[in-house]
N, C-alpha and C positions, 0 to 999 in steps of 0.2 A: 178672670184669670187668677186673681188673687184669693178668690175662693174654693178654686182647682186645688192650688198649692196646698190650701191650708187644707185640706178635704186629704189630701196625699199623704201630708207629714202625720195627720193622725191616726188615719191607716195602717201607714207601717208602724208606728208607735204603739196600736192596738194590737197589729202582726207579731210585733215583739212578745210581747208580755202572753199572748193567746198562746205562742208555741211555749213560751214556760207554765201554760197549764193545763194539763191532760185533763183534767175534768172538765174541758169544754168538751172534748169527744164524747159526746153521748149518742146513743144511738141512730139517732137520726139523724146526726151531723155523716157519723161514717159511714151510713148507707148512701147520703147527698154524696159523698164523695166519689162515689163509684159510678154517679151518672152524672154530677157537674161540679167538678172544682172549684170552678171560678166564683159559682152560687153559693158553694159552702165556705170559701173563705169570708165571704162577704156578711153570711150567715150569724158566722162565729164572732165577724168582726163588732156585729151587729147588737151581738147578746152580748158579749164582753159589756160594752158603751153603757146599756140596759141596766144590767147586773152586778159588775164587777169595780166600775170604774165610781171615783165621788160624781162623777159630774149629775147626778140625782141629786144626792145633799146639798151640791151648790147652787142648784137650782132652787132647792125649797129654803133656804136659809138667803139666795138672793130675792127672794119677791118677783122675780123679772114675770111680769104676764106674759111677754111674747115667747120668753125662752122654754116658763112652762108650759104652750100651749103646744107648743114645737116637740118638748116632748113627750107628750100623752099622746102627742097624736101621731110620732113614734110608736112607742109603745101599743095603739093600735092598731098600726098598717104592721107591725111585726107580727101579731099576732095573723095575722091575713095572710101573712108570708108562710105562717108553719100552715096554713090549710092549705094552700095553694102546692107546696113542697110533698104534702102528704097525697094532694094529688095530682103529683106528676106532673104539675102544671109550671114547665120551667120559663117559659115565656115572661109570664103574667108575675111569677116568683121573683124575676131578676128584676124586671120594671120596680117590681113595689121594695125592695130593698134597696134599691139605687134611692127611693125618696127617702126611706126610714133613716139610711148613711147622712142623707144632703140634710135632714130635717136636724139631725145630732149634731152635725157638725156649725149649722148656723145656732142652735142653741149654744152651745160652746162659745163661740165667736162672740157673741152676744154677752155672754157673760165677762168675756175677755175684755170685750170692750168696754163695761160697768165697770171693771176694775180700772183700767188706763185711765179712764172720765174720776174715779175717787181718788188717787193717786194725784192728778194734776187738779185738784182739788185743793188739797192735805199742801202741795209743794205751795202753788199760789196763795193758801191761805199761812203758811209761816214768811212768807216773804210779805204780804202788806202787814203783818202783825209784829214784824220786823220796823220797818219803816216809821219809828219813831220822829214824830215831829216836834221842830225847839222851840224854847219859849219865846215864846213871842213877845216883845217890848215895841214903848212910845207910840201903839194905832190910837189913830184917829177911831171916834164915832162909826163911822163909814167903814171903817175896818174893821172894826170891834163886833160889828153886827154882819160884815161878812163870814170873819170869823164861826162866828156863833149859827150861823147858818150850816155852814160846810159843817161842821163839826155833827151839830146835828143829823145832816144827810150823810154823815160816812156810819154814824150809829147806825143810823134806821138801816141801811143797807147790809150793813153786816149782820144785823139781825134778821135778815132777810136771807142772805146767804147761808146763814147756818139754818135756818128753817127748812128751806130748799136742799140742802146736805142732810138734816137728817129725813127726808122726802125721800133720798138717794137722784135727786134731781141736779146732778152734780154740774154737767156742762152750763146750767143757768146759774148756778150757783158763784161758779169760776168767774160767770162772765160779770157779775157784779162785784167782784172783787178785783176785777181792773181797775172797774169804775172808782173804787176807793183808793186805789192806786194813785191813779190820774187824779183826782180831787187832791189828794195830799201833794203831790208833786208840782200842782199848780199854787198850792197855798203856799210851799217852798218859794214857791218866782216870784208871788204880788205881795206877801205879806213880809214888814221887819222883822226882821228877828234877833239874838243877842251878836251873831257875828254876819250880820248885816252892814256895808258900807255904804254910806248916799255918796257920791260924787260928784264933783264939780267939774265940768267939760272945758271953762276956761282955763286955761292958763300963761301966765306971762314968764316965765322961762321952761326950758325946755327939763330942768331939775323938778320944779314942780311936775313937768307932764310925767319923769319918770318914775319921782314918790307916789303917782296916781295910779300906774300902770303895775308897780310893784305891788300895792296894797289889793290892787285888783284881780292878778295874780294870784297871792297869795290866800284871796277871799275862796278863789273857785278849787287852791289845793285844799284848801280847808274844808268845803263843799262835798271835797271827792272822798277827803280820807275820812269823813265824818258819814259820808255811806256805806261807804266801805270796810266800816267797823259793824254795820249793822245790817249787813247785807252779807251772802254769799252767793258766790258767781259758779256755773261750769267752769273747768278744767281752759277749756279754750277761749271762752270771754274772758275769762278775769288774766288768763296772758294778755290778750291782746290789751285790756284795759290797763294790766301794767306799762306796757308799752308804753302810751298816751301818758302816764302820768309820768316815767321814767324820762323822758323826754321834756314834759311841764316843767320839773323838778331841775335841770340841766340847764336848760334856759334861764330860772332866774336867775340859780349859780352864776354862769356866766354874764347875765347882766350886771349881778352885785359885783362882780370884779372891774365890768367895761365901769361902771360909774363910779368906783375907786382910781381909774385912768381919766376921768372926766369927760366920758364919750357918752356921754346921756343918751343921744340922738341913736346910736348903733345900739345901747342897752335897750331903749324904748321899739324897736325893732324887735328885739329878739325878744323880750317879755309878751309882746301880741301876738308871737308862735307858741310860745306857751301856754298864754290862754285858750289859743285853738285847740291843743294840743289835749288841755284839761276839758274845757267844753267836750270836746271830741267823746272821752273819756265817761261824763257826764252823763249824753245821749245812750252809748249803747249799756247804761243802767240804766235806761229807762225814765234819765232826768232830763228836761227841757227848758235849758235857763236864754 
């Protein structure tokens, strides 16, 4: 169905442009005309595509082997078409230009779709090239050498990835720059780093549990806005992400005032909505703390 539609809209698009040029009537087209309309628009639609349109050049300047072979072999069955036309052969003329239309038109598509695959490419590769990660302090051995590990495998990978881009092998490309994604994102969650806080889960008054839960807080607004500088969102995630953080941000406000009142216990409350809130916030950029 979807290749119906797309078959239709270029149709009329080639309809369009064909009636602003009399020099597709040539003579053979206006004597088709007098014995089958419907074969000579098709005809004309047919040569335009052929002759007139880029979609030749973006073929040969895309490399696509399937798109070229789609249209040469266009270009042959058209050829087939003016013998079959020259002898009155309307049958056999409309079959074979129905394939030379359906053959142009998935070459197009083909191409269409090579562009959307380098496009989301290009978009995913400034987004992980974005995603700056921070210095890291105090690892252990054990970490030092994980470190060095990851670090290594986001290399090789990206240089993988650009190999496969300029391949034009773009969807493999893309997909290992998730993968570099996800590696950074997770060295974010295991590894310290300089605004890193270790915490202590005891506590013996309830002031302490709120200085724990503020600092905690205030780790993951920090989290947020420090992606957030270094990232760009759609129009509609990055509301909604405001959202999460507008509300984060609210919460602790109003805890700093409850624990100016000495209500620790209702501030410690409303500070764990907040970190929901920022977590929340976290996730739909694609971070997993």
């Amino acid at each position: 169905m979807h290749s119906l539609k797309y078959l239709f809209v270029l149709l009329l698009y080639c309809n369009t442009l064909i009636a602003k040029d009399e020099a597709m009537h040539d003579i053979q087209v206006n004597d088709l005309e007098t014995e089958n309309k419907q074969l000579s628009q098709k005809f004309r639609m047919a040569s335009y595509l052929l002759t007139h349109t880029p979609l030749k050049d973006r073929i040969k300047s895309s490399e696509n082997k399937d798109a070229t072979q789609l249209f040469k072999l266009a270009q042959s069955n058209f050829i087939l078409v003016r013998k079959k036309i020259n002898e009155k052969n309307w049958l056999e003329a409309n079959a074979i230009i129905d394939s030379v239309l359906r053959d142009l038109t998935s070459a197009s598509q083909l191409l269409n779709k090579g562009n959307m695959s380098r496009n989301k490419y290009k978009e995913n590769f400034k987004r992980v090239e974005s995603f700056v990660l921070p210095d890291w302090s105090d690892l252990s051995a054990d970490e030092q050498t994980y470190l060095d590990k990851k670090t290594k495998e986001i290399s090789g990978l990206m240089n993988n990835s650009k190999n496969l881009a300029d391949d034009k092998k773009y969807a493999r490309a893309s997909h290992l720059l998730d993968e570099v994604y996800g590696i950074k994102t997770q060295l974010l969650k295991v590894l310290r780093h300089e605004s890193t806080i270790v915490y202590d889960q005891l506590f013996d008054t309830p002031e302490e549990e709120f200085d724990y839960m503020l600092k905690r807080s205030q780790h993951y607004l920090g989290l947020v806005e420090s992606v957030l500088k270094d990232h760009s969102f759609n129009p509609q995630t990055r509301k909604l992400i405001d959202t999460y953080v507008q509300q984060g941000k609210l919460g602790i406000s109003k805890a700093r005032e409850l624990e100016k009142d000495k209500q620790h216990e209702q501030a410690i409350v409303i500070l764990d909505k907040s970190i929901k809130n920022l977590s929340s916030s976290l996730k739909i950029m694609g971070i997993k703390l």
